[in-house]
C-alpha positions as CSV (number, residue, x, y, z in Angstrom):
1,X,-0.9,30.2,-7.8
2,X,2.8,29.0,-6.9
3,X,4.4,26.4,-8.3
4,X,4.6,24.2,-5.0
5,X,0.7,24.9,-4.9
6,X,0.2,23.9,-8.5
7,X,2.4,20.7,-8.1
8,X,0.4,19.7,-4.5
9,X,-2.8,19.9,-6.7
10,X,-1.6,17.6,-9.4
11,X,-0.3,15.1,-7.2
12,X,-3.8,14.9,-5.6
13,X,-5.4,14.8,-8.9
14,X,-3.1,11.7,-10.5
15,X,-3.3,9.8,-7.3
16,X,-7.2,10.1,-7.3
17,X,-7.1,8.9,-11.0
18,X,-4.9,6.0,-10.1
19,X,-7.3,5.2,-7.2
20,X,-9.8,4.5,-10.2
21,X,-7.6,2.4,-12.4
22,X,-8.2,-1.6,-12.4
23,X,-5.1,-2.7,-13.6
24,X,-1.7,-1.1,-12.9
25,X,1.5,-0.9,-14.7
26,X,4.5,-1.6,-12.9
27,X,5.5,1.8,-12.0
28,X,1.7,3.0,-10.5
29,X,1.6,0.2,-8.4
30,X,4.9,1.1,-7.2
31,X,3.5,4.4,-6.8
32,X,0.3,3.1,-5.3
33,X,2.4,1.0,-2.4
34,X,5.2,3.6,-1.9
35,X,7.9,0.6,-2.7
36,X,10.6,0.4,-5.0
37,X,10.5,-0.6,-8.3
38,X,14.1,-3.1,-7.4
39,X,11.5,-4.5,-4.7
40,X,8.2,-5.1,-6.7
41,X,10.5,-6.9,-9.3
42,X,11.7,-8.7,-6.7
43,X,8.7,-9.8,-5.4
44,X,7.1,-10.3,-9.0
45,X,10.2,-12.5,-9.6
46,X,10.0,-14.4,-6.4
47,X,5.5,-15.3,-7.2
48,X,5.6,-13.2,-3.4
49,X,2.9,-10.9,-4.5
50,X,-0.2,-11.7,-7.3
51,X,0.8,-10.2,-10.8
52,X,0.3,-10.6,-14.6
53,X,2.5,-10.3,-17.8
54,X,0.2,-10.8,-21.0
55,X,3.1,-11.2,-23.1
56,X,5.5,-11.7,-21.5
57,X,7.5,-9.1,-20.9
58,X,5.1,-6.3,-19.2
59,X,4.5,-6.5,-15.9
60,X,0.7,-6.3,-14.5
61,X,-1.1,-5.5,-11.1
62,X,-4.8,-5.4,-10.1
63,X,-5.4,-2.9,-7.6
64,X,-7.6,-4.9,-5.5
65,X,-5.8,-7.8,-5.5
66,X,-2.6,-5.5,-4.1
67,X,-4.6,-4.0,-1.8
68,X,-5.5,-7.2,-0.6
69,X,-1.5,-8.4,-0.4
70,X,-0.7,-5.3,1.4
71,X,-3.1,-5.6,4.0
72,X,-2.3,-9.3,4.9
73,X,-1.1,-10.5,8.4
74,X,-3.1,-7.6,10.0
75,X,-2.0,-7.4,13.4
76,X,-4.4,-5.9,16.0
77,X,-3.5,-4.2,18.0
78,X,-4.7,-4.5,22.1
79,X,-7.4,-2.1,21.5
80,X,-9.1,-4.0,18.4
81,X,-8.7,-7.3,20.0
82,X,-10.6,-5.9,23.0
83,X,-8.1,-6.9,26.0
84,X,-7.0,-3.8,26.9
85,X,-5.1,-3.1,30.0
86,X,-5.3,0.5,32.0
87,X,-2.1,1.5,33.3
88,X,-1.4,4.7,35.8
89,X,1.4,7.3,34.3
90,X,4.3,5.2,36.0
91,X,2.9,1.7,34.1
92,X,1.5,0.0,37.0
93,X,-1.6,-2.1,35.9
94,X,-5.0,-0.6,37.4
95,X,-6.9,-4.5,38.5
């Protein structure tokens, strides 16, 4: 097996464990959202988005209540809100 292949595989294989993890450190959950770490400490510092620091210092996520910030303000779009509109190729409504 290749290196990239070998690489690929453990990728999967950490982001499967961290799937499994309660609590995340600072630098998983930046992992988990695919954000910065400047950014989470930014919104850490700012109370924007739910976190812990036991003592103090160490920085805290749990992964269901970050799932749950990420996933606010859902918009819908046209389709999931059921008022969809037909239109020909050219964008002229079909009544």
């Amino acid at each position: 097996m290749n290196i990239l292949k070998l690489d690929e595989r453990l990728e999967r294989i950490e982001s499967l464990l961290l799937a499994n993890k309660k609590v995340l450190t600072l630098e998983e959950a930046c992992d988990y959202a695919g954000i910065s770490r400047s950014y989470l400490y930014k919104l850490t510092s700012t109370g924007t988005i739910p976190h812990s620091k036991p003592n103090g210092k160490l920085i805290y996520f749990e992964r269901e209540e970050l799932e749950q910030w990420l996933l606010q303000n859902k918009i819908f779009s046209e389709v999931d809100s059921g008022e969809s509109t037909k239109y020909h190729s050219k964008g002229s409504k079909i009544s």
